[in-house]
N, C-alpha and C positions, 0 to 999 in steps of 0.2 A: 348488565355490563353495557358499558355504554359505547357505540360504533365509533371508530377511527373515519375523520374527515377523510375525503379526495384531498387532490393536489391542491385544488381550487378553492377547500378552506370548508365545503360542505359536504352534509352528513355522507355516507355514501346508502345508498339502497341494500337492503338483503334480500335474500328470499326466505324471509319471515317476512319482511314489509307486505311481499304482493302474496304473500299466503294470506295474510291479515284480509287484505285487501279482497280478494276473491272468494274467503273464508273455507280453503282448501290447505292440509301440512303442508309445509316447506319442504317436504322433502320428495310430496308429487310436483311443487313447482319446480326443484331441481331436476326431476327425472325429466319434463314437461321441455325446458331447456336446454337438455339434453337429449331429446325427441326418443326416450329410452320408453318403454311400455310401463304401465303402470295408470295408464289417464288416456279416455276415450280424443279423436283426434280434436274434436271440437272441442276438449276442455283442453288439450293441450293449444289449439290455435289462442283462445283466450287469455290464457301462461301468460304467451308469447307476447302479444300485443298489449297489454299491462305491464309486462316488463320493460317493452321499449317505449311506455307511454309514459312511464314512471323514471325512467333512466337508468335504468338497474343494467350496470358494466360488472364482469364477474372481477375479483380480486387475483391480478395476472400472478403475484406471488403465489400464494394460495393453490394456485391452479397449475403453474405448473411444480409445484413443489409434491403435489398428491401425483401429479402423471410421473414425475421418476421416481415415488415409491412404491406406484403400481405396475411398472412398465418392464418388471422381473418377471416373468414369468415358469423359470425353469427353476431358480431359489433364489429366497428373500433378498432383497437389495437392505443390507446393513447402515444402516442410519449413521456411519463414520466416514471419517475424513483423515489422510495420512500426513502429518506433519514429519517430514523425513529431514533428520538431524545427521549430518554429515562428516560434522565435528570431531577429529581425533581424542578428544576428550568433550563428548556433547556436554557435559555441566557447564562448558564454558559460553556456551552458543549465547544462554539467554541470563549468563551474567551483565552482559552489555543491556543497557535499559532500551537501548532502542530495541534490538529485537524481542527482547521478554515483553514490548507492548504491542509486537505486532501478533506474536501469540496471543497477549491478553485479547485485543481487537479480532484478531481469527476465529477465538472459542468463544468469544461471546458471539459474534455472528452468529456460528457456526448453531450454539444452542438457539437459537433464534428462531431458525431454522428447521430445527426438529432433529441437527446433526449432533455427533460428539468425535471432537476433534482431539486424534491418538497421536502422539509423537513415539517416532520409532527410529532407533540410534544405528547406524552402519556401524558403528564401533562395536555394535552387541552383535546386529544381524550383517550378515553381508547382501550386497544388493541383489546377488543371484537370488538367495534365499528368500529376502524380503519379498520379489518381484512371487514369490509362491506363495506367502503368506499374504499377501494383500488379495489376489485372484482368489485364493483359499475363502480368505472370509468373505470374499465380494466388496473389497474397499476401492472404487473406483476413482475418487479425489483425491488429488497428491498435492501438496502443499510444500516448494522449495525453501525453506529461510537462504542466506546467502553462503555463502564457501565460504572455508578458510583454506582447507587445504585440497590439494588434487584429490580426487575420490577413485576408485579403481571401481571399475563395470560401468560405469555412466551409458559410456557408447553400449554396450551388449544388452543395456536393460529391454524390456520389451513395453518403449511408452508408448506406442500403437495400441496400449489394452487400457491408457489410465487419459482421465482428464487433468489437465496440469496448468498448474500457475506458480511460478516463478516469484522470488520478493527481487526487487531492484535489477541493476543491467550488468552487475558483476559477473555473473554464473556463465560461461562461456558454450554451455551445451547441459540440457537440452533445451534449444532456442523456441520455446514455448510463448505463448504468454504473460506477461505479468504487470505488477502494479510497483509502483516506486512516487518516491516525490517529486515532486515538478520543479527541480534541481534548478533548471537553467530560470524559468521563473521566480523562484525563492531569491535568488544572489542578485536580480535584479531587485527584489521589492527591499530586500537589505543594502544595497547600494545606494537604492532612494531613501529610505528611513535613517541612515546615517548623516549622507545629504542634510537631509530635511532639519537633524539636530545640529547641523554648523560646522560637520567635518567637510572641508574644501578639497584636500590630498587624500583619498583613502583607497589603499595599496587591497591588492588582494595576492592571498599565499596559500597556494592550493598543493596537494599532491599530484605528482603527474598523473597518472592511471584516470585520475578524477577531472582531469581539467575540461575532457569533452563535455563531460556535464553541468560545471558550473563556470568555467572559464570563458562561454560563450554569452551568458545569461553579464559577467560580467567586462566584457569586453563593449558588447552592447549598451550597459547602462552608463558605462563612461563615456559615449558619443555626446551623451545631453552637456556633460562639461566642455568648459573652452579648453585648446588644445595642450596649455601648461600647467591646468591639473588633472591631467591624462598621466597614467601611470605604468609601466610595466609589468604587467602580470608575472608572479615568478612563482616557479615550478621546483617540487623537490623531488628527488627521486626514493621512496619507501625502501629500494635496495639501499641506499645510503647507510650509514650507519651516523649517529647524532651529531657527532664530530662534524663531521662532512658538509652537512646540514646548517647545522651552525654556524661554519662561515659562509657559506653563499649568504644567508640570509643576513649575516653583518654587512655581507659588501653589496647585497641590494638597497636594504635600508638606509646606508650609508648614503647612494644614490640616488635610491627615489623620495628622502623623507616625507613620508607619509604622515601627517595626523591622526589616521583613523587605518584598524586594519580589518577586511576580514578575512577568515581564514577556517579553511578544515583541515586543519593539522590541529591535532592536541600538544604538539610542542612546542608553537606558536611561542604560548605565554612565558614559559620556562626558558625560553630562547633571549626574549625580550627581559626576563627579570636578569640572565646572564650578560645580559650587555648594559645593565645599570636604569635600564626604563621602566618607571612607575606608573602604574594603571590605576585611575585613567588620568592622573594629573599628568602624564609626559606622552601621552597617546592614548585612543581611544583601540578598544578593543572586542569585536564582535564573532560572530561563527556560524557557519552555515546551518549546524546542527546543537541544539540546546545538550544534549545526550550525552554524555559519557565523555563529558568536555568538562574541564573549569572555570569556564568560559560561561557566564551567565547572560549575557545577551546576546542574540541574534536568531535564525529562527527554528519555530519548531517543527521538524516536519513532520508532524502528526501521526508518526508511528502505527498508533493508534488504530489510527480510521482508514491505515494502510491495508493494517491488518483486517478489518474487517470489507471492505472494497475487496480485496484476495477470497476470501472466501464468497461473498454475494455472484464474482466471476466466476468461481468456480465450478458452485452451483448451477449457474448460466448452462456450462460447459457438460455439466452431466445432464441437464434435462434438455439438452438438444441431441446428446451423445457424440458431441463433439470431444474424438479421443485422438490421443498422439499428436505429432509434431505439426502444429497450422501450414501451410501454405500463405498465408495471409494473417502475422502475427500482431496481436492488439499488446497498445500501450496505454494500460491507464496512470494518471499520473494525479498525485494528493495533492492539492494547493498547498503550504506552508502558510504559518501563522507569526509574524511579529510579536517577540519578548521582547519590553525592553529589560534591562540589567545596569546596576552600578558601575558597571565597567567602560557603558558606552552614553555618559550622561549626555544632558543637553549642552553644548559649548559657548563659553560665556565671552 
């Protein structure tokens, strides 16, 4: 089998290389570097200095993925990870393509790894319950997908015993960790790439709830424009009901005629074919999220690699045993990726 290069593109060292080398097993060289008995001190000083003559760095994954599966010592540390579904009907959770990829991206990490990643439903189990069945079997990694609805026990659960990572900035508690897209970057790189195809006007129509995350990103990239096709950002509100909806956003359009829109609203377009507008010949049309939209252009935010970034922190987070609510919470955030779509051609 042939070795996985370092960062830098070359072979990496084993300890088969300087067992070769020395013509002693690899596994007194391991013991040797681990100053563990097994090899007099003078064949261990030799190890030593072959291995820093050779370059040999031990494989940081590797190493510490065997100290949290040795680091049980009262019973076996369970090679699983809890994906906890919140969902008053969890089938629904990962009909949405976006999250079904961030599960796909979790469990393949996850087997990667050497884990196997369990989804467990509040709808079956209750959180008191589950909080005994997770301790029971020793599943110390909890994996949030996002809310739909209030959950009952959140606060009473006991995350002081679990490492946790969150999906996105929706989930209001427990303010953990977590991994999302780089929201307010994304609606900047799709504010340029529309740009860049020949839309001059292009409006953006977000929901309120969302707008700290991508209303900034595109309040920002309309500064590169001169100040008359600067546009005002409009906001709808999700308690609304479609009606409601629908006219504000006649009497915005009406005002800001835009060329080009983008938007994460999935009624966006339904809005627009109700007011007599053809896509893309009467306006251009893009979306912050490829996903579970009709909307074929604008971008993707790699679900995906969200998913599996969730899990790699995760794991971080049990081999250091860092458990319960941070003091100092990390955000990691996905880049997004540029689709184009028919909807948002080049403009002629």
């Amino acid at each position: 089998m042939s070795e996985k290069p370092d960062h830098n593109g070359a072979r990496r060292v084993t300890l088969r290389d300087i067992a070769k080398e020395l013509g002693v097993s690899h596994v007194t060289v391991s013991k040797a570097l681990r100053n563990q008995s097994g090899a007099s001190e003078e064949l261990k000083a030799r190890i030593q200095a072959k291995a820093e003559e050779m370059g040999y760095q031990p494989d940081p994954m590797l190493a510490a993925l065997s100290h949290y599966r040795k680091s049980s010592k009262t019973k076996p540390v369970q090679a699983s990870l809890a994906w906890i579904n919140t969902w008053t009907d969890p089938n629904q959770l990962r009909q949405f393509k976006e999250f079904d990829l961030y599960w796909q991206g979790a469990a393949e990490s996850a087997r990667r790894l050497g884990f196997k990643l369990q989804e467990f439903s509040t709808a079956e189990i209750p959180l008191r319950r589950l909080e005994t069945i997770l301790k029971t079997r020793n599943i110390q990694g909890i994996l949030l997908p996002p809310l739909r609805d209030p959950v009952e026990g959140l606060q009473a659960f006991d995350w002081s015993s679990f490492a946790v990572v969150r999906f996105g900035q929706a989930i209001p508690f427990p303010e953990t960790h977590f991994v999302t897209g780089a929201q307010m970057a994304d609606t900047m790189l799709a504010f340029d790439r529309a740009h860049q195809l020949g839309y001059e006007r292009i409006g953006f129509v977000c929901e309120y709830w969302r707008m700290r995350f991508f209303g900034v990103g595109y309040s920002w990239a309309q500064k590169t424009l001169p100040p008359k096709q600067q546009l005002p950002l409009l906001t709808l509100n999700q308690t609304d009901d479609f009606e409601h909806q629908q006219s504000v956003f006649e009497k915005w359009i009406a005002k800001a005629k835009p060329d080009a829109i983008l938007t994460d609203n999935s009624n966006t377009l339904k809005m627009l074919s109700n007011l007599g507008y053809r896509i893309p010949e009467d306006l251009g049309l893009a979306t912050t999220s490829i996903h579970d939209t009709p909307i074929d252009a604008g971008i993707d935010q790699r679900p995906f690699e969200i998913g599996r970034a969730a899990v790699r922190t995760l794991v971080s987070l049990l081999v250091e045993k860092n458990f319960g609510i941070p003091d100092c919470r990390n955000e990691i955030l996905i880049e997004g990726q540029w689709i184009d779509g028919s909807m948002l051609p080049p403009r002629t």
